[in-house]
BAVEXVEX-788820 format. One record per residue: x, y, z of N, C-alpha, C, O, CB in turn. Coordinates in steps of 0.2 Angstrom, whole numbers, plus 5000, padded with zeros to 4 digits. Glycine has a CB too. Layout:
<recs>
XYZXYZXYZXYZXYZ...
</recs>
This chain:
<recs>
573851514434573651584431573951604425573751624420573651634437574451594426574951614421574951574412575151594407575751594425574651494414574551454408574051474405573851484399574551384410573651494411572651534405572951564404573051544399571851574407573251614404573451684402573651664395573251654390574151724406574351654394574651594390574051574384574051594379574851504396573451534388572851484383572451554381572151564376572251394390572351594385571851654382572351674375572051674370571751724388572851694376573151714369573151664364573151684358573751744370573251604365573351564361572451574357572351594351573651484364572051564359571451574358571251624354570751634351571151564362571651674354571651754350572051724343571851724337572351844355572751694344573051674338572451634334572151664329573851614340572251564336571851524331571151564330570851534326571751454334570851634334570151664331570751694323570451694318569751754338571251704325571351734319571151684313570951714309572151754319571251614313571451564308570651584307570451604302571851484309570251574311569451584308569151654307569151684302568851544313568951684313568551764314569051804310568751824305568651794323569651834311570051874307570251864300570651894296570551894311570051824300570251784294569751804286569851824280570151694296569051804291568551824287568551914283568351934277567851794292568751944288568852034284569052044280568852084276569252074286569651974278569852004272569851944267570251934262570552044273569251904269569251854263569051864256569451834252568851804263568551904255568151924250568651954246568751924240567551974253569052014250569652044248570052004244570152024239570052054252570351944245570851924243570651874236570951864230571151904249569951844239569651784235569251814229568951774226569051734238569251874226569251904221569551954217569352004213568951924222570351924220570951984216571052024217571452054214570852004211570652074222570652144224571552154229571952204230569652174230571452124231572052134235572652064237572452014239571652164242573252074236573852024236573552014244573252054248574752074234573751924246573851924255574251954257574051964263574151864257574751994255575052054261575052084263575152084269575352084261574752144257574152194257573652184261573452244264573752194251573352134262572852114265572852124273572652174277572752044263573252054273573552064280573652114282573252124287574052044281574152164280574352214284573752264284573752284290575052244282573252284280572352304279572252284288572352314293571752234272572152214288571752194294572452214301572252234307571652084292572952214300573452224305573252294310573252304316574252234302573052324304573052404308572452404310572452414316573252474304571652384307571252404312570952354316570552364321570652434308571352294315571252244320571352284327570952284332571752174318571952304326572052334331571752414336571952434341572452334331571252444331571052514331570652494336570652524341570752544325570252444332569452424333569452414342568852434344569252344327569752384346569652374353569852454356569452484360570252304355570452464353570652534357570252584356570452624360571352554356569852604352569152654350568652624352568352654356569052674341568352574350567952544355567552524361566952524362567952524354568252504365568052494370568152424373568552394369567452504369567852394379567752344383567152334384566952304389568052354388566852344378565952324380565752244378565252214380565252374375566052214375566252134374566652104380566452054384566652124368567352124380567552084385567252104392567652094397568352074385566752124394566352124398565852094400565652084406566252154399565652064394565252034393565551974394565351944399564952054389565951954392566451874391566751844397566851794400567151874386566751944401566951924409566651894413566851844415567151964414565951904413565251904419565051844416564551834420564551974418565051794412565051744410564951684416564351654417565551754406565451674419565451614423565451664431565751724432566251554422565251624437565151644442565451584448565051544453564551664442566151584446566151534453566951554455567351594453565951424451566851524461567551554469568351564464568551534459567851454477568651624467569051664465569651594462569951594457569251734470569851544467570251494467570251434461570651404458570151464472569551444462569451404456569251434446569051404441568851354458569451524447569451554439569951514436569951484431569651624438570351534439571051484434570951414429571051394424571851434440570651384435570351314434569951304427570051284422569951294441569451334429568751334423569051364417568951334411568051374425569451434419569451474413569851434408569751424401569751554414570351404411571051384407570551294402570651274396571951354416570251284408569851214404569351254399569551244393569351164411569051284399568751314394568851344386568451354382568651334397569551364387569851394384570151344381570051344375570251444388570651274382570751234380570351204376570551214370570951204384569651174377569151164374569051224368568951184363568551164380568951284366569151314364569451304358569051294353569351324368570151314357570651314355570551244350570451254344571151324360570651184354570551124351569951134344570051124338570451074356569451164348568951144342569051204335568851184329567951144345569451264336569851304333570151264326570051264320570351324340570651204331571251184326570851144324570651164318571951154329570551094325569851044320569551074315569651064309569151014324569151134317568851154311569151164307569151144302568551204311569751234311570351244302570551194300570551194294571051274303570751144304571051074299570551054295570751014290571251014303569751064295569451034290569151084287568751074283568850994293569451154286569351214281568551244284568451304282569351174271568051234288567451234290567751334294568251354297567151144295567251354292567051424296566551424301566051434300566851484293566951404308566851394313566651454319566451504316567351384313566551454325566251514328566751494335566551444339565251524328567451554335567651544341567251584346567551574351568351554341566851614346566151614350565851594354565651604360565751604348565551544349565051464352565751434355565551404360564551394344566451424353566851364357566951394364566951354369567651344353567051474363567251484371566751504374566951524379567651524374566051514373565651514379565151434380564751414384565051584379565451384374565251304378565951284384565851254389565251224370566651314380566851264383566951314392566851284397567651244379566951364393566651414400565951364404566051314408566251514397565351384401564951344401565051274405564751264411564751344395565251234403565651174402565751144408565451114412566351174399566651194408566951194414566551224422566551184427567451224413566251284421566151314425565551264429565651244435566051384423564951254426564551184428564951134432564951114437564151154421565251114428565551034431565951054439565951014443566350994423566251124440566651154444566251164450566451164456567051214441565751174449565151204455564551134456564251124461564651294450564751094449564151024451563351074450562751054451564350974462563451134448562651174449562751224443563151274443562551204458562251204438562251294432562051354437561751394433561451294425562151374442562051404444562851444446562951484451561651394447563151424443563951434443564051474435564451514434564551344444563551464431563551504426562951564426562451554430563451474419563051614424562751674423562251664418562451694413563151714422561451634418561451624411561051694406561151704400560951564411560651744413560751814411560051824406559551794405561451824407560151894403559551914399559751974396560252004397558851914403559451994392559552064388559352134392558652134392559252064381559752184394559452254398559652304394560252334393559752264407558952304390558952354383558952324380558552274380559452394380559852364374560052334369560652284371560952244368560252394366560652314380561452274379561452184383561152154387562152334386561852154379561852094379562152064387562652084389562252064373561852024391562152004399561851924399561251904399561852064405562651884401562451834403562351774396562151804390561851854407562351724397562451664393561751674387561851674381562451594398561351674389560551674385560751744382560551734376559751674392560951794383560951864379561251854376561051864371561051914380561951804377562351804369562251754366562751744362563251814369561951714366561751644360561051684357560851664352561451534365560751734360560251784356560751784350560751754346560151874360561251844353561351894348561751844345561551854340561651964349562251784345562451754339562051714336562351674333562851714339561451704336560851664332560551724328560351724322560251624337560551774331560351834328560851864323560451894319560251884333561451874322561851904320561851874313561651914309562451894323561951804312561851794302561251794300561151794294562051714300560751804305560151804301560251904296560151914290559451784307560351934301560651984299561152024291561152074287560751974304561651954295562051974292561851944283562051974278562851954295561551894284561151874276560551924274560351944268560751794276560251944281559751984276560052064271559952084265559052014282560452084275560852144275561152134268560852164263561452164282561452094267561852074261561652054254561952054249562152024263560952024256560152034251559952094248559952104242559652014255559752134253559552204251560052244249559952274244559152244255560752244252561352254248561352254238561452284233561852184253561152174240561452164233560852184228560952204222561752074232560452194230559752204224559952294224559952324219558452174228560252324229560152384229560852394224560752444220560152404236561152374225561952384220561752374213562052394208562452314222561452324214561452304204560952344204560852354198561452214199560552364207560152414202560552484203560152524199559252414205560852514205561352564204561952554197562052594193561652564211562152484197562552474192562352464187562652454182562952444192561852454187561452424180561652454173561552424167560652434181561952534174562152544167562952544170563152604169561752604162563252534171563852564175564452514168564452464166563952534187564852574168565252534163566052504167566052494173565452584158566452494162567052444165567352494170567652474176567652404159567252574168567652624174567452604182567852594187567252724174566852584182566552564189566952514192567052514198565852534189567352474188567452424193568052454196568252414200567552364192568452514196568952544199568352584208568552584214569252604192567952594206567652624214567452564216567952554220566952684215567152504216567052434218567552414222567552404228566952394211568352414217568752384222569252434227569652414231569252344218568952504225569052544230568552524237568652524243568852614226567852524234567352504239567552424244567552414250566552514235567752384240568352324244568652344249568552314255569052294239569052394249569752404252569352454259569452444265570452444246568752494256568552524264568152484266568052494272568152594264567952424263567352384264567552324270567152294273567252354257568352324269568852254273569052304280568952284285569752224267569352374279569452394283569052404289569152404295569752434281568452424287567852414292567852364295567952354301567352414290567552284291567752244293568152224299567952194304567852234290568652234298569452194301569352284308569552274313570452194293569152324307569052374314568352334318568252354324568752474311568052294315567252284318567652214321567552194326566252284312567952184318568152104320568452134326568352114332568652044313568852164325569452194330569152214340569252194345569852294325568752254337568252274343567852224344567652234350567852334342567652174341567252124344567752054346567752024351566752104338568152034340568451964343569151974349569351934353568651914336569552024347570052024349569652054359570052094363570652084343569252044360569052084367568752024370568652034376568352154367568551954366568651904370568951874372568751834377568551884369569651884369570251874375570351904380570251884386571051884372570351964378570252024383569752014391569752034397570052074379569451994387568951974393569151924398569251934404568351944391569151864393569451814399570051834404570051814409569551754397570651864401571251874404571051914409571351914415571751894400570351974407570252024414570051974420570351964425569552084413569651954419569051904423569851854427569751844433568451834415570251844423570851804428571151874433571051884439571751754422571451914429571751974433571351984439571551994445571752034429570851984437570152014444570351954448570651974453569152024441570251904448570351854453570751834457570651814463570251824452571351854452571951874454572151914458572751904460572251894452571751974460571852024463572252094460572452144463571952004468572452074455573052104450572652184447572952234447573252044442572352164447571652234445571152224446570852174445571452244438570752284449569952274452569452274447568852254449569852334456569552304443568852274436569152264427569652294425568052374436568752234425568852234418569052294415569352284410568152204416568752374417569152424413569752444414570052484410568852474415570052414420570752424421571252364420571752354423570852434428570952344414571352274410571952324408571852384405570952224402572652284408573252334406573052334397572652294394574252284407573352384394573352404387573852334384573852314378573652494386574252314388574752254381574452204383574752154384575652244382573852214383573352124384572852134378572552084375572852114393572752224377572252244371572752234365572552204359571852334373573352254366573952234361573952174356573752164350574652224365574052144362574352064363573652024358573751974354574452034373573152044360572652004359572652034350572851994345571852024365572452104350572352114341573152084337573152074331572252234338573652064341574252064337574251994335574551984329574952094340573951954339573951894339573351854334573351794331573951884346572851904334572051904328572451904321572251854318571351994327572951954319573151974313573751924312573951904306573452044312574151884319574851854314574251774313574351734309575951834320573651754317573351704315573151704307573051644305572751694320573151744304572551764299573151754294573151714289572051844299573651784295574351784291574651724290574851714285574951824295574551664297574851614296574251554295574451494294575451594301573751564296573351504294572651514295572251474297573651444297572551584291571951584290571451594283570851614282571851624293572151544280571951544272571551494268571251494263572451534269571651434274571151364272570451404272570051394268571051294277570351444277569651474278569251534273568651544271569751514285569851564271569851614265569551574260568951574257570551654263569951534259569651494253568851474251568551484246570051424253568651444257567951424259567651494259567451514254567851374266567651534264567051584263567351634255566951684254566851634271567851634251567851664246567851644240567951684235568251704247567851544239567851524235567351464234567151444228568351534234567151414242566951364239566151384242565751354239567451294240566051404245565051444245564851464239564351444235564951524250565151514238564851544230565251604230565351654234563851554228565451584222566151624218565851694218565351724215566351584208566351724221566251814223566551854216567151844213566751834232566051894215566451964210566552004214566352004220565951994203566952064211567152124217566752164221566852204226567452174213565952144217565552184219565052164223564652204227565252204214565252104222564852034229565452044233565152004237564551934226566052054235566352064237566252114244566152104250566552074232566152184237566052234242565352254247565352294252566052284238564752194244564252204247564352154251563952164255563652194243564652104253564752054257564752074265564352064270565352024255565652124263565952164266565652214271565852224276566252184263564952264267564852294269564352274275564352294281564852344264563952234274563352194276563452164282563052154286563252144271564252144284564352104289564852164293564952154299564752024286565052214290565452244296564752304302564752314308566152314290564452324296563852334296563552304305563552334311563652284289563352224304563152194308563652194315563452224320563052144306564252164314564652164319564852234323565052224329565252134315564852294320565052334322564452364328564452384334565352374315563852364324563352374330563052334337562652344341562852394327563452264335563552224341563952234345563952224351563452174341564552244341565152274347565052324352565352334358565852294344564452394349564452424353563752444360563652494364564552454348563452354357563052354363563352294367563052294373562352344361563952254365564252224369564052154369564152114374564352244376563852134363563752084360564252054357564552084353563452084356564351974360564951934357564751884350564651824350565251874363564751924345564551874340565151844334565751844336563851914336564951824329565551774327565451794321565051774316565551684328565851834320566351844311566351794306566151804300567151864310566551744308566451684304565651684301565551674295566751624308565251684307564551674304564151724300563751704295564051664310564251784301564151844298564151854293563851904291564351884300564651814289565151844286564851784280564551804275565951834290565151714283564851674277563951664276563651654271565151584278563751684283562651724280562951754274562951734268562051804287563251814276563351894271563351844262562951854258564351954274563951794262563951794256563251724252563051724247564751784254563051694258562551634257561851674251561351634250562251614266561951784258561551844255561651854249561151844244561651904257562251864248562351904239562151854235561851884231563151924236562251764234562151724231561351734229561051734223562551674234560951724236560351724233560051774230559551764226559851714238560351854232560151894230560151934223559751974221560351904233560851894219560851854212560451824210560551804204561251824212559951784214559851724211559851694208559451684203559751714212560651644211561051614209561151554215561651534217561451644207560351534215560151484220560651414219560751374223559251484218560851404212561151344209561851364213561951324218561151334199562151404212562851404210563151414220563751414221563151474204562551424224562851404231562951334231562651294228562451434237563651334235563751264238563351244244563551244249564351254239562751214241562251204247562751164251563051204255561551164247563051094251563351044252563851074259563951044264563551024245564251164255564751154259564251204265564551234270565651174255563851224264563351284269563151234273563251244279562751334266562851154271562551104276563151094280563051104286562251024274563951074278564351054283564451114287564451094293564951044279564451194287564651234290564151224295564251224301564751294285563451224291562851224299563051174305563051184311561951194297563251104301563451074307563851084312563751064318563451044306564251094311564851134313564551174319564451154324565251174308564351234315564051294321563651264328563651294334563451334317563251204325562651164329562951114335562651104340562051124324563551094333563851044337564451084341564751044344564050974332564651174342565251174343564951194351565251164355565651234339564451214352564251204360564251144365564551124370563551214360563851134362563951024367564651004366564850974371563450934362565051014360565950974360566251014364566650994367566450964353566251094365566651094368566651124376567151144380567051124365565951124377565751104385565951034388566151024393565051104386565950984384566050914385566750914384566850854384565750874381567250934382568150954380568250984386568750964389568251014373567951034388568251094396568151034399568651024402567751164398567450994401567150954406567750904407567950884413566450914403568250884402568550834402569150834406569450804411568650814395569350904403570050934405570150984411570651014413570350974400569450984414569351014420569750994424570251024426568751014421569750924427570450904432570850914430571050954435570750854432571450924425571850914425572150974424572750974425571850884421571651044423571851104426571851134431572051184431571851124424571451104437571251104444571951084448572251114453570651044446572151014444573151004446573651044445574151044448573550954442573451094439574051144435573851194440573851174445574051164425573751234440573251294441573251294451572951334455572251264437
</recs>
């Protein structure tokens, strides 16, 4: 129990190297703001964003898997592994990844292989607005970049036709509009990714018997998790910065600010229907948006947008088949 715990936070550190990483890419990959600056931007509402928000994600991330209290440790910790790994691959190949898709393949994964029956996953449906079960949240992250590109589109035609006479004074509210533009961000990333740790660790606690529901998750787990989104981002979430702020297509302050706005935008109103969607994806749609919205159909890096899709497309099956693997071997620990 204690090593999931352990593997859920570690999974908060490496969302930082991708999910938290992305708030304040735009930020940094257009001069508006030093990495320190930045960082410490993302530190504070990384952590706002769960404690004003809510638990309507990691509730969602709890209800996820359905099988015997003896064996949560088991699956969660295999899943979570699975996880993580595909975490450190992507960042090692610079790709913006969706720690998302890695922890509900590698759950998925495990939880199946644990029960020998998908009926050990929850696969669920949408009641309303609010997202429930495996099928509601591969909705809303298939849904989320389409979003977050269109948003970022009408963003950008709407902007330049506002600046269209705007002189060099403008770019002082622009990189003003950056800095509220990140902080939103990094409050919407906060309330969305830092609650998927959260989640799983409830989902052990509860099985545990340690606490009776997901609302009564201790507060230094909501801590633990945003503290750990911001030092990921701090220590290695710069290969990622690079790609969505420099090698998709070269951001001005003002694609910048429309990027920003477009994707906090998105994320913020899925957190509040309890949608787990992925910053990373949101984020690099958003600027894929401003590019076309320029169009400046040439100057995206289609090349590095085909690598990124694949990625997205292959992180379900690798790391159900990763949990699948390491499922024994935490059935022994556990």
């Amino acid at each position: 129990m204690t090593l999931a715990i352990v593997m859920a936070l570690v999974l908060a550190f490496t969302n930082g190297f991708h999910d938290a990483a992305n708030a304040i890419a735009t930020l940094v990959a257009t001069g508006t703001a030093t990495p320190g600056r930045a960082v410490a931007l993302a530190a504070v509402f990384n952590l706002l964003g769960p404690l004003i928000i809510g638990a309507a994600v990691a509730n969602t991330i709890a209800s996820i898997i359905d099988v015997p209290p003896d064996e949560v440790a088991a699956v969660i910790g295999a899943g979570l592994t699975a996880a993580v790994a595909w975490n450190l691959f992507t960042w090692w190949r610079g790709l913006p990844s969706s720690s998302s898709h890695a922890l509900i393949g590698g759950l998925v994964g495990a939880a199946w292989l644990a029960a020998r029956s998908p009926s050990a996953v929850n696969w669920g449906h949408f009641e309303g607005l609010h997202v429930n079960g495996v099928i509601g949240v591969l909705a809303a992250l298939a849904i989320a970049p389409v979003l977050g590109l269109t948003a970022a589109w009408l963003l950008e035609h709407i902007v330049r036709r506002a600046f269209r006479r705007a002189t060099v004074r403008a770019n002082r509210l622009v990189r003003g509009g950056q800095w509220i533009g990140s902080a939103w961000l990094a409050f919407s990333n906060g309330s969305n990714d830092a609650n998927k740790a959260v989640g799983v660790i409830a989902a052990l606690l509860v099985a545990n018997g340690t606490i009776t529901s997901v609302q009564a998750v201790p507060q230094w787990v909501v801590f633990a998790s945003a503290a750990l989104l911001t030092a990921g981002t701090a220590l290695g979430g710069w290969r990622i910065v690079r790609t969505i702020g420099r090698r998709i297509f070269r951001l001005r302050p003002l694609d910048g600010m429309v990027s920003q706005a477009g994707s906090a935008a998105v994320i913020f109103g899925a957190s509040l229907v309890g949608a787990p969607v992925s910053t990373t994806h949101v984020v690099a749609s958003s600027v894929i948006g401003t590019g076309v919205g320029r169009k400046r159909f040439r100057h995206v890096s289609w090349g590095i947008v085909a690598e990124i899709l694949i990625a997205w497309v292959t992180t379900l099956p690798a790391t159900a088949l990763m949990a699948a693997l390491v499922l024994p071997a935490w059935r022994w620990i556990a």
